[in-house]
C-alpha positions in Angstrom: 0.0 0.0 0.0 1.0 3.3 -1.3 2.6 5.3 2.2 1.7 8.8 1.2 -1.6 7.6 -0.2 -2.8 5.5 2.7 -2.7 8.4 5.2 -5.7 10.5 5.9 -5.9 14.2 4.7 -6.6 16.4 7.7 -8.6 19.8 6.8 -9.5 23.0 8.9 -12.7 23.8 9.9 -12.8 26.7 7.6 -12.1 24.8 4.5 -15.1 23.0 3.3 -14.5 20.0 1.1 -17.2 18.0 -0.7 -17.1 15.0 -3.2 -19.5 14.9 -6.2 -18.4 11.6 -8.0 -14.8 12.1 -9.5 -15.4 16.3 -8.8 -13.9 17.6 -5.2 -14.6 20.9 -4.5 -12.5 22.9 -2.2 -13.8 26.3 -0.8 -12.0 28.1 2.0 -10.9 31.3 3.3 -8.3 32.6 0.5 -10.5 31.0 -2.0 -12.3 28.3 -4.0 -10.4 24.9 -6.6 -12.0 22.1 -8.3 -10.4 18.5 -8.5 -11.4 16.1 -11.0 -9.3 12.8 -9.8 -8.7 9.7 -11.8 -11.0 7.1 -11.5 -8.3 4.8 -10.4 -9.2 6.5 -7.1 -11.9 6.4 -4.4 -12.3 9.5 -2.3 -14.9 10.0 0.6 -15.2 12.5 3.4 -15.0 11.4 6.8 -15.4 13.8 9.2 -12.3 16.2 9.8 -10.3 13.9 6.8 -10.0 13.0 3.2 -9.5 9.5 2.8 -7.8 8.4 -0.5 -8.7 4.6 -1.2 -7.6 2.1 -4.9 -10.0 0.6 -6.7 -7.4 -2.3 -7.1 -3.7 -2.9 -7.1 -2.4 -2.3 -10.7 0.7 -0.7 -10.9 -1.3 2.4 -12.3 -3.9 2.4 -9.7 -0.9 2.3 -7.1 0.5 5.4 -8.5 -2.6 7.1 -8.6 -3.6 6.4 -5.1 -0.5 8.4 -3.9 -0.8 11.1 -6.2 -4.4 11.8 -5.8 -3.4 12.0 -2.1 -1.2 14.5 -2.8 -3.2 16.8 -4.8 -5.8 17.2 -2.3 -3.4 17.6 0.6 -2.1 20.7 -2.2 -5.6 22.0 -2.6 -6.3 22.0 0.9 -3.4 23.8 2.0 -3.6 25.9 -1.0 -7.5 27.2 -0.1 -6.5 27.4 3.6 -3.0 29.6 3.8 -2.2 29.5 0.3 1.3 29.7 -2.2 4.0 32.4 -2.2 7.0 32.2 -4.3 9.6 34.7 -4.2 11.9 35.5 -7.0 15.0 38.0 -6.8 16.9 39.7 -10.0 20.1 40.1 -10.0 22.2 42.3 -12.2 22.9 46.4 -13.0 19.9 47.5 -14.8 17.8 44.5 -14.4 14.4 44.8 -13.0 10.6 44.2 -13.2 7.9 46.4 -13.3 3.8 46.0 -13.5 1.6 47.2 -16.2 -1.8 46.0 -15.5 -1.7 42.0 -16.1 1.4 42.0 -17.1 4.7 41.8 -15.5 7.5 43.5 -18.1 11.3 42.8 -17.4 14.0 44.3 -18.0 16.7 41.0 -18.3 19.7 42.9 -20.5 18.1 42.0 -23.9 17.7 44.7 -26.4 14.1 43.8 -26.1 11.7 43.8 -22.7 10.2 40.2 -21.8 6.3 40.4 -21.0 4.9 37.9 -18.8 1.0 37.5 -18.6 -0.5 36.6 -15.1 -3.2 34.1 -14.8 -6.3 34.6 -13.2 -6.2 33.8 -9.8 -2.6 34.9 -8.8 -1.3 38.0 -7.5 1.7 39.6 -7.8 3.9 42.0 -6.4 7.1 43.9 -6.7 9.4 45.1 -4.5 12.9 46.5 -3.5 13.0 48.9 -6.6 11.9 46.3 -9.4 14.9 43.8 -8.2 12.2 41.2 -6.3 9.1 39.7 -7.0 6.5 37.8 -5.1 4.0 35.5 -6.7 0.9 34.2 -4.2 -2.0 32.3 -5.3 -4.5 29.3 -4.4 -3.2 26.7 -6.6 0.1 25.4 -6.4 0.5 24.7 -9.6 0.3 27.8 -11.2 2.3 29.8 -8.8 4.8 27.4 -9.5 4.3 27.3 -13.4 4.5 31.3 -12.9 7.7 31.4 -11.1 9.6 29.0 -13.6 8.2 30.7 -16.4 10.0 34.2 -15.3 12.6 32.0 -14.3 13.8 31.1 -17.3 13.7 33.8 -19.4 17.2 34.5 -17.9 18.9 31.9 -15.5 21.6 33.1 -12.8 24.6 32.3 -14.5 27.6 30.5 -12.8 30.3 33.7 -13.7 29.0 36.8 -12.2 25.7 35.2 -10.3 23.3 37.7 -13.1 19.7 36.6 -13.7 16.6 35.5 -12.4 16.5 33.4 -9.0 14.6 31.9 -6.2 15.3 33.6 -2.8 17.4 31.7 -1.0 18.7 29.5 -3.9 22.2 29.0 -4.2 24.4 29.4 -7.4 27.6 27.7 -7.6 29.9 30.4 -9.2 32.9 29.4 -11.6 36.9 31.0 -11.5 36.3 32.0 -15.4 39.8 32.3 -17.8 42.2 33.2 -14.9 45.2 32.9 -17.1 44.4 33.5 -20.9 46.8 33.7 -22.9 49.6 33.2 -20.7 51.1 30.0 -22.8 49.8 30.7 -25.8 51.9 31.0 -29.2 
């Protein structure tokens, strides 16, 4: 039996969950998802808990079971405190700046790099342009939103320039310390 799958999903008492055939609803205090789950899986409501059950024990139903665990322990959290990513820019003249759904960046191209926002996720900037902070209800997407702006220019290993996670480390390189010393 599956380990992650087998355990019980607590909820809140302000998140209301309810089960409508393969549709979970999720409504809580930051806000409402939907959760259509595979029909590998069995979910009921049992008081204060999710319980995730298989209908059998394929290999795929196996896999399922844990993962459908895992989306509604995601969905849960995510109605009840909700995501936050944090992004920092490093590098002289890069920076970020709003203009109405859109998030435009300045990343040392000779062109600025647009960046849509979905519906359902807010953002912020800060610190003069050089951070930005991404919250929403569905993990998902506020991770999809943060990788997106993440690679349109990755921290490089030779000066540490480009987009980031805060807190994530970059592993710098020496560069050419001797060019051209032996050279003929």
């Amino acid at each position: 039996m599956s380990r992650i799958g087998k355990k019980p999903v607590p909820f809140p008492k302000n998140v209301k969950v309810a089960v409508s055939g393969r549709s979970i609803s999720f409504e809580g205090p930051k806000g409402k998802l939907k959760l259509e789950h595979h029909p590998a899986a069995k979910v009921k409501v049992e008081g204060e808990n999710v319980i995730v059950e298989r209908i059998d024990d394929e290999k795929l139903s196996r896999a399922i079971h844990g993962l459908t665990r895992a989306l509604i322990a995601n969905n849960i959290k995510g109605v009840a405190e909700g995501y936050v990513k944090d992004l920092e820019i490093q590098g002289v003249g890069y920076k970020a700046e709003m203009k109405g759904k859109t998030i435009v960046l300045s990343l040392g191209f000779a062109n600025q790099l647009e960046v849509a926002i979905p519906d359902g996720v807010a953002v912020k900037i800060e610190a003069q342009g050089t951070k930005i902070n991404i919250q929403g209800v569905d993990k998902q997407v506020v991770g999809q939103l943060a990788a997106e702006i993440r690679t349109l220019r990755k921290p490089e290993p030779y000066k540490g320039k480009g987009v980031r996670y805060v807190g994530e480390v970059v592993k710098k390189k020496a560069g050419k310390q001797f060019a051209g010393a032996g050279a003929k």
